[in-house]
mmCIF entry with sequence, helices, sheets and N, C-alpha, C, O atoms, coordinates in Angstrom:
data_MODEL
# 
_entry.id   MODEL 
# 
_entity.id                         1 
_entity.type                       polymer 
_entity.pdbx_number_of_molecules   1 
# 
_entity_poly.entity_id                      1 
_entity_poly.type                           'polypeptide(L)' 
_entity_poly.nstd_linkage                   no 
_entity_poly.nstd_monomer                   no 
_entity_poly.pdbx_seq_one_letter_code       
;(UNK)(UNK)(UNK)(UNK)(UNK)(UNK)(UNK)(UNK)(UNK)(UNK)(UNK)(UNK)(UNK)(UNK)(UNK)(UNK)
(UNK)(UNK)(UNK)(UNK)(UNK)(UNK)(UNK)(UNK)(UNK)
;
_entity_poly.pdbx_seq_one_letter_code_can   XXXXXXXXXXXXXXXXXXXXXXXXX 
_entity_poly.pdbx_strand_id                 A 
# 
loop_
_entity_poly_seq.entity_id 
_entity_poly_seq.num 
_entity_poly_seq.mon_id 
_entity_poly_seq.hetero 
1 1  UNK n 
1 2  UNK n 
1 3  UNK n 
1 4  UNK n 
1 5  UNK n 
1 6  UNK n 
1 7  UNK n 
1 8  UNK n 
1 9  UNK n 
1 10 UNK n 
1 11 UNK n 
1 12 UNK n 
1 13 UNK n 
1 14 UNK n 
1 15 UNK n 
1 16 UNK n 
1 17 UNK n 
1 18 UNK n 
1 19 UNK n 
1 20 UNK n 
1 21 UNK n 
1 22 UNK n 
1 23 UNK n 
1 24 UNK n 
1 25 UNK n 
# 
_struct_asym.id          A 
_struct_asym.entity_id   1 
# 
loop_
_struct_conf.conf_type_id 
_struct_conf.id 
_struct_conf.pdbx_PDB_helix_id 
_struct_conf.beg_label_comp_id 
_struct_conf.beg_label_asym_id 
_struct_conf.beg_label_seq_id 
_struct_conf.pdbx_beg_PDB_ins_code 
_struct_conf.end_label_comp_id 
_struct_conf.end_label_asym_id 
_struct_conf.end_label_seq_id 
_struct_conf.pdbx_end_PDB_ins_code 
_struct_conf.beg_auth_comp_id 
_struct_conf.beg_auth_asym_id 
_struct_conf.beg_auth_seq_id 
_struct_conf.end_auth_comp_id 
_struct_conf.end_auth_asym_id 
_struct_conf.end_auth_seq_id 
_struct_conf.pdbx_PDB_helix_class 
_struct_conf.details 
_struct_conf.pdbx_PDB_helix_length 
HELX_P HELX_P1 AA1 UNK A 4  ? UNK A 10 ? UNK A 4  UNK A 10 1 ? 7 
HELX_P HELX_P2 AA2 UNK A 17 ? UNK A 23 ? UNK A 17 UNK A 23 1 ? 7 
# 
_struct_conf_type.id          HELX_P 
_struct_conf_type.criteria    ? 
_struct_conf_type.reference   ? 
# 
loop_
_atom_site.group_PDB 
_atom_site.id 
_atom_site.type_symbol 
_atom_site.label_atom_id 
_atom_site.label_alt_id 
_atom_site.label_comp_id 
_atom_site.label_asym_id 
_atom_site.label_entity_id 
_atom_site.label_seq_id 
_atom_site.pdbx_PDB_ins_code 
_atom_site.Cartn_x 
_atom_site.Cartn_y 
_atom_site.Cartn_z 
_atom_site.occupancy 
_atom_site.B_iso_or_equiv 
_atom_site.pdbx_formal_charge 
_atom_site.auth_seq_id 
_atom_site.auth_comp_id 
_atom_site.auth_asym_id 
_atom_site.auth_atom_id 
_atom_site.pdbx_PDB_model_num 
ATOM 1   N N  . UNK A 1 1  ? 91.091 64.412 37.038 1.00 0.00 ? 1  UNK A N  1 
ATOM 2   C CA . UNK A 1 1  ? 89.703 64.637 37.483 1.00 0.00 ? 1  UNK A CA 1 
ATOM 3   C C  . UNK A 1 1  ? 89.610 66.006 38.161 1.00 0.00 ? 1  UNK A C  1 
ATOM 4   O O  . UNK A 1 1  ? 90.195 66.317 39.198 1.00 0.00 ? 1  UNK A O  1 
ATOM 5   N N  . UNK A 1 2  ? 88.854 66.728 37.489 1.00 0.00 ? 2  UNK A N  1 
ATOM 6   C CA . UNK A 1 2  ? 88.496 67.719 38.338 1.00 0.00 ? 2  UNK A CA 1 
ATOM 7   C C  . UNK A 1 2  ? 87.429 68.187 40.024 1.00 0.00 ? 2  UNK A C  1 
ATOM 8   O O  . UNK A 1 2  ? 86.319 67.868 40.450 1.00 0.00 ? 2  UNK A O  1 
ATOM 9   N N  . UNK A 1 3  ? 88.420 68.959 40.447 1.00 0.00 ? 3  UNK A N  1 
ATOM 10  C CA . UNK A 1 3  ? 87.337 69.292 41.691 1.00 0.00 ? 3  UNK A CA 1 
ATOM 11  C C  . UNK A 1 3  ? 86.354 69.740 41.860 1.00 0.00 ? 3  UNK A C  1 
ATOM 12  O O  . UNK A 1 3  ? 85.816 69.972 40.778 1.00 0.00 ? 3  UNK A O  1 
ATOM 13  N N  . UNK A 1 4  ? 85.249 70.257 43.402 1.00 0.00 ? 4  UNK A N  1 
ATOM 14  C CA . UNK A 1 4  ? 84.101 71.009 42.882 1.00 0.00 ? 4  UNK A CA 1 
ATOM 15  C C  . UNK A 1 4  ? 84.438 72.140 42.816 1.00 0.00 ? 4  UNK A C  1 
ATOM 16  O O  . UNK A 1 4  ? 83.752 72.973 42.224 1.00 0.00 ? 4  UNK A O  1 
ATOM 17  N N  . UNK A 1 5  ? 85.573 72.430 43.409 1.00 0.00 ? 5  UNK A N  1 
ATOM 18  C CA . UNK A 1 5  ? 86.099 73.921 43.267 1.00 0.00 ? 5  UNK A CA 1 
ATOM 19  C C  . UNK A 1 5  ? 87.025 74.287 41.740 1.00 0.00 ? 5  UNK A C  1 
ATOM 20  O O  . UNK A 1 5  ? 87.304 75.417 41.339 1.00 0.00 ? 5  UNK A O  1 
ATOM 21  N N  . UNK A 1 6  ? 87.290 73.298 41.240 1.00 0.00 ? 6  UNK A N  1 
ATOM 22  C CA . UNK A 1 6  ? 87.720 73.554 40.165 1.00 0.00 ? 6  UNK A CA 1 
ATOM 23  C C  . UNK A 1 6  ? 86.601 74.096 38.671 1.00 0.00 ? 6  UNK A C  1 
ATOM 24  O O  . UNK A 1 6  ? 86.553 74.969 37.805 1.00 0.00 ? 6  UNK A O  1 
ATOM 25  N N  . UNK A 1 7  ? 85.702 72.652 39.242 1.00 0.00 ? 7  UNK A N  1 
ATOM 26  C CA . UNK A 1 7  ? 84.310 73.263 38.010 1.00 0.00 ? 7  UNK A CA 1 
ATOM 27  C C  . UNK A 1 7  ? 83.648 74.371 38.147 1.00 0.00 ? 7  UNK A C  1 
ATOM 28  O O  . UNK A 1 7  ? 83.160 75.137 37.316 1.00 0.00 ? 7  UNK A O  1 
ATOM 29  N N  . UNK A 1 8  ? 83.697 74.378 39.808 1.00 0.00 ? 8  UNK A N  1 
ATOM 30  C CA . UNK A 1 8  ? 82.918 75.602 40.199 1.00 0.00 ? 8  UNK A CA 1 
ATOM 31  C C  . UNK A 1 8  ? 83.542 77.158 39.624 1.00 0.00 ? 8  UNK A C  1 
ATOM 32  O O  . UNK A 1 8  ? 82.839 78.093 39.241 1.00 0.00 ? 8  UNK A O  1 
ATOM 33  N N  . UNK A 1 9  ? 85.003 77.134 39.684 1.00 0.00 ? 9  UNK A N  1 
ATOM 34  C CA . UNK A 1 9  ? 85.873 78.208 38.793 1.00 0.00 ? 9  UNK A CA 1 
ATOM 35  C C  . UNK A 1 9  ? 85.552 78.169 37.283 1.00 0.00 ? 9  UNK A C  1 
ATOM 36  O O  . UNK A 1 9  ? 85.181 79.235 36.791 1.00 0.00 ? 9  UNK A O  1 
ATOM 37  N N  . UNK A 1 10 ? 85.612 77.457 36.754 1.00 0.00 ? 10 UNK A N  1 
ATOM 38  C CA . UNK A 1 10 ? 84.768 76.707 35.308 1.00 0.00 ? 10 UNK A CA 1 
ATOM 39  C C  . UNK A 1 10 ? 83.749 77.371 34.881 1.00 0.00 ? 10 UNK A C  1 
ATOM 40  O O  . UNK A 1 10 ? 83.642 77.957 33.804 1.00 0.00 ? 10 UNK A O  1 
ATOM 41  N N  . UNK A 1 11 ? 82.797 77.261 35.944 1.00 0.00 ? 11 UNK A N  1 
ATOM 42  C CA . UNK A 1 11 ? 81.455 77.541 35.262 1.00 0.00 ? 11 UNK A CA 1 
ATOM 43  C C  . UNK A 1 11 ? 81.300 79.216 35.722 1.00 0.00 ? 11 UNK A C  1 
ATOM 44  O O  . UNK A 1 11 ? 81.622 80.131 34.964 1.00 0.00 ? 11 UNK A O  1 
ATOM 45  N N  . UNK A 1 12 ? 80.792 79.408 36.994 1.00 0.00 ? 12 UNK A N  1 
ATOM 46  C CA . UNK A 1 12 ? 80.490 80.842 37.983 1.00 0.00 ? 12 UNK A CA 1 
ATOM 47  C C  . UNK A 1 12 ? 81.653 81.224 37.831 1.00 0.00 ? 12 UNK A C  1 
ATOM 48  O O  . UNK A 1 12 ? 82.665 80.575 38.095 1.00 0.00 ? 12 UNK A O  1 
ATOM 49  N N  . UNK A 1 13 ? 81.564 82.747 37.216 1.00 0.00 ? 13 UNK A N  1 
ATOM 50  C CA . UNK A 1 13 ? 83.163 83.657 37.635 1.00 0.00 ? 13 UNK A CA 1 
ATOM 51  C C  . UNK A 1 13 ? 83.619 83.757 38.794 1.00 0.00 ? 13 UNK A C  1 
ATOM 52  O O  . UNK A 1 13 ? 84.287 84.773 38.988 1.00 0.00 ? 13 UNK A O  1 
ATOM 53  N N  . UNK A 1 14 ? 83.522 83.189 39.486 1.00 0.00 ? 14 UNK A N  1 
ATOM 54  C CA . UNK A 1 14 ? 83.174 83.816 41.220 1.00 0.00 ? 14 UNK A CA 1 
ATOM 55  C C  . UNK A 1 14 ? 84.864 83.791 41.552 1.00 0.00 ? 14 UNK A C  1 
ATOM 56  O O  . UNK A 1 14 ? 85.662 82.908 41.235 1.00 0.00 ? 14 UNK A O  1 
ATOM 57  N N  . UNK A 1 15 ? 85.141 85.129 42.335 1.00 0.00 ? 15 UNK A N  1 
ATOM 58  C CA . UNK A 1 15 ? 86.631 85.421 42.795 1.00 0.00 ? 15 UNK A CA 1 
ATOM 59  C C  . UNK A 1 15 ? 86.449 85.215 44.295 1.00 0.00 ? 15 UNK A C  1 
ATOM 60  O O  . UNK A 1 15 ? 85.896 86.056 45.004 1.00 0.00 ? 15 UNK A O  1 
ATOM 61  N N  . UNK A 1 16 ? 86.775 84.444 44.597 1.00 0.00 ? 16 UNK A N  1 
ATOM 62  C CA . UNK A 1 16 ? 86.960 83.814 46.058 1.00 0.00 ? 16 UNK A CA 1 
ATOM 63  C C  . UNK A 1 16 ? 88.567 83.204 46.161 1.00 0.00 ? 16 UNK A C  1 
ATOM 64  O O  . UNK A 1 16 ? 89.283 82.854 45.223 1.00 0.00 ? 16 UNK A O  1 
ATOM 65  N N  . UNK A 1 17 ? 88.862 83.202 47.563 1.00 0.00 ? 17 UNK A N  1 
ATOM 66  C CA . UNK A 1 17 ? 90.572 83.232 48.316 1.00 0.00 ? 17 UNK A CA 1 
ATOM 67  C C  . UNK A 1 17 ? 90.471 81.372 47.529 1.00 0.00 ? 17 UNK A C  1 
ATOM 68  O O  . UNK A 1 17 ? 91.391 80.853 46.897 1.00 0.00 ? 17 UNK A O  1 
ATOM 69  N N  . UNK A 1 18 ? 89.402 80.856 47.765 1.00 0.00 ? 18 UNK A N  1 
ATOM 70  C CA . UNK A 1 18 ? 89.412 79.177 47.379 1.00 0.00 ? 18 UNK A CA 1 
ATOM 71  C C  . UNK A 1 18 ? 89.514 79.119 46.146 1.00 0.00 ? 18 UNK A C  1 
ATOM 72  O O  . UNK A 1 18 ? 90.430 78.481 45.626 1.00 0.00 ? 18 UNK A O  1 
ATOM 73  N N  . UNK A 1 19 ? 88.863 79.581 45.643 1.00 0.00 ? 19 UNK A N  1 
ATOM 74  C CA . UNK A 1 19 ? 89.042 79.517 43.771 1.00 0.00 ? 19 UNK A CA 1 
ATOM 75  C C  . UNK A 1 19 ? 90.213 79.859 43.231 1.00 0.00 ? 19 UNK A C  1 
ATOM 76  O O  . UNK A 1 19 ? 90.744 79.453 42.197 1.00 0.00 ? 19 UNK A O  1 
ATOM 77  N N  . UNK A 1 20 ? 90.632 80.783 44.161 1.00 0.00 ? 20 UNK A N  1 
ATOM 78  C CA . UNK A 1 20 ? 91.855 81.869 43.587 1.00 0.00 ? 20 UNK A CA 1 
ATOM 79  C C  . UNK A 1 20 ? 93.224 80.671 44.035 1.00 0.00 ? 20 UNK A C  1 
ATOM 80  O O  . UNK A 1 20 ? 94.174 80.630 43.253 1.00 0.00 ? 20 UNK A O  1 
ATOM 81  N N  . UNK A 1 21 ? 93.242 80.122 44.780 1.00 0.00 ? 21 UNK A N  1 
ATOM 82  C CA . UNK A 1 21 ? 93.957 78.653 45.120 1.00 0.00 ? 21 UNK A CA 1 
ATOM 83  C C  . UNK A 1 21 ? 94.509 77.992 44.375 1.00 0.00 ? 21 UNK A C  1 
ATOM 84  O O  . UNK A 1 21 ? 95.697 77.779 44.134 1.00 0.00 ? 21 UNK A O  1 
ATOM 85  N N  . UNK A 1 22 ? 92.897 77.392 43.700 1.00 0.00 ? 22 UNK A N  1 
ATOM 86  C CA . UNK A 1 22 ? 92.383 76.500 42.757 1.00 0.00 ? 22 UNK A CA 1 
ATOM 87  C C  . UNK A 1 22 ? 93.026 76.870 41.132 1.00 0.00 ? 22 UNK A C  1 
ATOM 88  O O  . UNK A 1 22 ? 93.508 75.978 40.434 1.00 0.00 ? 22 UNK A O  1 
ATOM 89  N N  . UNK A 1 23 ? 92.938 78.393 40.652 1.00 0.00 ? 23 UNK A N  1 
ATOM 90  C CA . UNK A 1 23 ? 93.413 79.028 39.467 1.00 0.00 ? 23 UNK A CA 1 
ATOM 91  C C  . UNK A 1 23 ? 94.789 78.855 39.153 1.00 0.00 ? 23 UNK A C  1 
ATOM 92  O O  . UNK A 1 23 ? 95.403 78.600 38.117 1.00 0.00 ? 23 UNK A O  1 
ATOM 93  N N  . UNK A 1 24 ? 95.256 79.168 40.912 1.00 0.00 ? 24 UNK A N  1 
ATOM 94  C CA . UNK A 1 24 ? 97.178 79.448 40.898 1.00 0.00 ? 24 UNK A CA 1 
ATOM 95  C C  . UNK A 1 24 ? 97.612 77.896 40.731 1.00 0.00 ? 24 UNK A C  1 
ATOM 96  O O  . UNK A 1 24 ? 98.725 77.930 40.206 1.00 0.00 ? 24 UNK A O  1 
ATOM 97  N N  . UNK A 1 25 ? 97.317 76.866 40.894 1.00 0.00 ? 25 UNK A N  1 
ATOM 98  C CA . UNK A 1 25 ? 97.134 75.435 40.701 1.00 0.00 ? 25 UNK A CA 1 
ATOM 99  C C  . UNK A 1 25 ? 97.157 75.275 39.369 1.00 0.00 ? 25 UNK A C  1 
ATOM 100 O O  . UNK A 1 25 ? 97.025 74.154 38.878 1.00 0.00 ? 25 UNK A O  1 
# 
């Protein structure tokens, strides 16, 4: 199951320290 930070990387390109977390994951 994915997270909201995971879909949220998914959908919005958005480069944030949380997403960037989420990617290295």
């Amino acid at each position: 199951m994915l997270s909201k930070q995971q879909v949220a990387s998914y959908g919005p390109p958005r480069r944030t320290a949380r997403e960037r977390h989420t990617v290295s994951i």
